[in-house]
N, C-alpha and C positions, 0 to 999 in steps of 0.2 A: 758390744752386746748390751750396756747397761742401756743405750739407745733405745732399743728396741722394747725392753721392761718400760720402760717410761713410756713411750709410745702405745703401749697394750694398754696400761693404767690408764692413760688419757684418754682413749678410745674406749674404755671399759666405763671411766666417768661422764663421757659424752652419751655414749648408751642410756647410762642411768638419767641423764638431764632430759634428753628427748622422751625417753618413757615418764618420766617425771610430772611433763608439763603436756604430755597427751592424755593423761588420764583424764575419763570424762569430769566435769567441776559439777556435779549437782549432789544432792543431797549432801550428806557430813562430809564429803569430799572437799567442796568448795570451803571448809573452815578446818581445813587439816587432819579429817577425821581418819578412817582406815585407810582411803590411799598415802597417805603421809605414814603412817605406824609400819604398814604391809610393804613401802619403799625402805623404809629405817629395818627394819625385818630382814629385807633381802640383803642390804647391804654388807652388815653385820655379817650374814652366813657367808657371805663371800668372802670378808676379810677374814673371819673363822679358817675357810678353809683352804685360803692362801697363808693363811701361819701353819694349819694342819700340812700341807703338800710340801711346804718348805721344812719341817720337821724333819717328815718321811724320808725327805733327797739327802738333807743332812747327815743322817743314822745309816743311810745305805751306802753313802761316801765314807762315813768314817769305817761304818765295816768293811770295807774294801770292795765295792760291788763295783765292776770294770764298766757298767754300761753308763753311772752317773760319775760325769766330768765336774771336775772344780770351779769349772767357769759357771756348770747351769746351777750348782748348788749357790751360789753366790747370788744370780740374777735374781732366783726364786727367793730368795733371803732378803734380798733388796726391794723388791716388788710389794713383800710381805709389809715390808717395814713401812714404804709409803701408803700401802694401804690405811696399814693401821693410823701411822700418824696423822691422816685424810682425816679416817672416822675421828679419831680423837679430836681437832678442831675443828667437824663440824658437832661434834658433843658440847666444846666449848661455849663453842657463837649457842647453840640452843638455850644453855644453863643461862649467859649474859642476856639473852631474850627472857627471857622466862624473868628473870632479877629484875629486868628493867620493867616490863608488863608488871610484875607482882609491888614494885616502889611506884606507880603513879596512882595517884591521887584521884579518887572520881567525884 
């Protein structure tokens, strides 16, 4: 099953790359302006609310709810996790861009 979370992720992150690189390039676009903020924007609420869903399945498992299985609270737990860890290095790589732009010399 953990297959198939990873499978959805990469297909969820290929989505974002193709929208990514068809957004039209002119105006502030083409220098990372709202379509860059409104991609970072969407992303974010999606790992929001892939930690949000995975919360939910969690709490309705521990209260004993018969219709959520241990295995899909786990997968959704897991999914969350890579999400987040995704956003978090590519937060990284941004700041080390940002450092490296903000130390050169003109």
């Amino acid at each position: 099953m953990s297959d198939i979370a990873i499978n959805q992720v990469l297909a969820q992150m290929r989505t974002m790359a193709s929208q990514a690189t068809s957004e039209p390039k002119s105006g502030l676009d083409s220098v990372g302006g709202p379509g860059f903020s409104s991609l970072m924007s969407q992303s974010l609420n999606e790992v929001n609310e892939s930690i949000q869903v995975s919360k939910g399945l969690a709490q309705q498992f521990e209260s004993g709810d018969p219709t959520v299985s241990l295995a899909e609270v786990m997968v959704t737990a897991q999914k969350a996790s890579l999400q987040f860890t995704g956003m978090t290095e590519v937060r990284n790589k941004l700041l080390n861009a940002y450092q490296e732009v903000m130390n050169m010399q003109v």
